[in-house]
N, C-alpha and C positions, 0 to 999 in steps of 0.2 A: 269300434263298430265299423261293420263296412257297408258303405253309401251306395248306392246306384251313382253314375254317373248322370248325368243332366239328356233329356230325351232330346230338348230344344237346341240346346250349345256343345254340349259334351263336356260342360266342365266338372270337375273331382269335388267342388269346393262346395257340394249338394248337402242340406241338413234335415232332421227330421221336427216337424211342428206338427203336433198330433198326433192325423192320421194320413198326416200330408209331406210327401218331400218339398222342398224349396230351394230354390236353383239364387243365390244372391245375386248372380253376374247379368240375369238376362229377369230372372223373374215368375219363371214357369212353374207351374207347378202341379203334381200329380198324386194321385192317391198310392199310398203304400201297400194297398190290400191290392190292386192293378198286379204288381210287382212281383206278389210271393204267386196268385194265379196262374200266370205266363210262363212262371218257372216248372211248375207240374204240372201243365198242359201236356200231355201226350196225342201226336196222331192215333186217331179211332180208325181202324179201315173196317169198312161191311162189305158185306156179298152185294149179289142182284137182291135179294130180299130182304135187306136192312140188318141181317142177324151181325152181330161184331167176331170177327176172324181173330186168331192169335198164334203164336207161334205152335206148330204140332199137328193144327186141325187136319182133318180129310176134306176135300171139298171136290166138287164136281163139276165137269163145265157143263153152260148151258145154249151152247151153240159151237157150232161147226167153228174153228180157229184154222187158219193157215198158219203152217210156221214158213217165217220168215227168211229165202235164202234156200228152201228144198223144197222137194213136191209133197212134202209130205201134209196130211190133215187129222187136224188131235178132233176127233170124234167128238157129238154131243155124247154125253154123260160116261162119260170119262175119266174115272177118279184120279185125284188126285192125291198122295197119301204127304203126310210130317212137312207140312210148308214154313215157310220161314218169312216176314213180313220186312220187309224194307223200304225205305224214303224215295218216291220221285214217282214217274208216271204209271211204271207197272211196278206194282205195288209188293206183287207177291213171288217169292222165287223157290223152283222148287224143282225135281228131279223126275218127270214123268217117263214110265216104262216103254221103253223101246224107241223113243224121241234122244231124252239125254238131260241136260239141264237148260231148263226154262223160266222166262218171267212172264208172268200173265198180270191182268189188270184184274184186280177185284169184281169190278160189274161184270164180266162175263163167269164167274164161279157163283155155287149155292153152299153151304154147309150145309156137309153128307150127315 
């Protein structure tokens, strides 16, 4: 069987009792259902209106953006087409017409 490691100590030497691991070295202990949770936890991203985005959507801006480095400005409503969702601050990246490739942050998109 393979064990979590200890959240407290990090030791290997972790056993199951019940519905609980148990750490012999230090004494800690935590639930087992914590464990498999964390594991299928996936980042949720939404738009400005709470709907949940996924990879493909269309979505639209909902205010004037400066891009970053040109003079240029991505227009309120604005579509955006087949976006692709990624980990960190902007959230979302994707190819807008006549700009080039972009990351935008979720709270300034709706889904179109």
């Amino acid at each position: 069987m393979d064990l979590p490691k200890c959240p407290g100590c990090g030791s290997e030497y972790t056993y199951a009792d019940g519905n609980m691991f148990v750490c012999p070295e230090c004494g800690h202990e935590w639930p087992q259902q914590a464990e498999t949770e964390t594991a299928e936890a996936e980042p949720v991203v939404r738009d400005a209106n709470g709907n949940t985005l996924s990879d493909g959507d269309t979505v639209v801006l909902i205010k004037d953006l400066k891009v970053k480095g040109s003079s240029s400005v991505l227009k309120m409503g604005t579509r955006v087409k087949n976006i692709r969702l990624v980990e960190g601050d902007h959230d979302i990246d994707c190819r807008v017409e006549g700009i080039g490739a972009m990351k935008l942050k979720s709270m300034f998109v709706k889904k179109a």
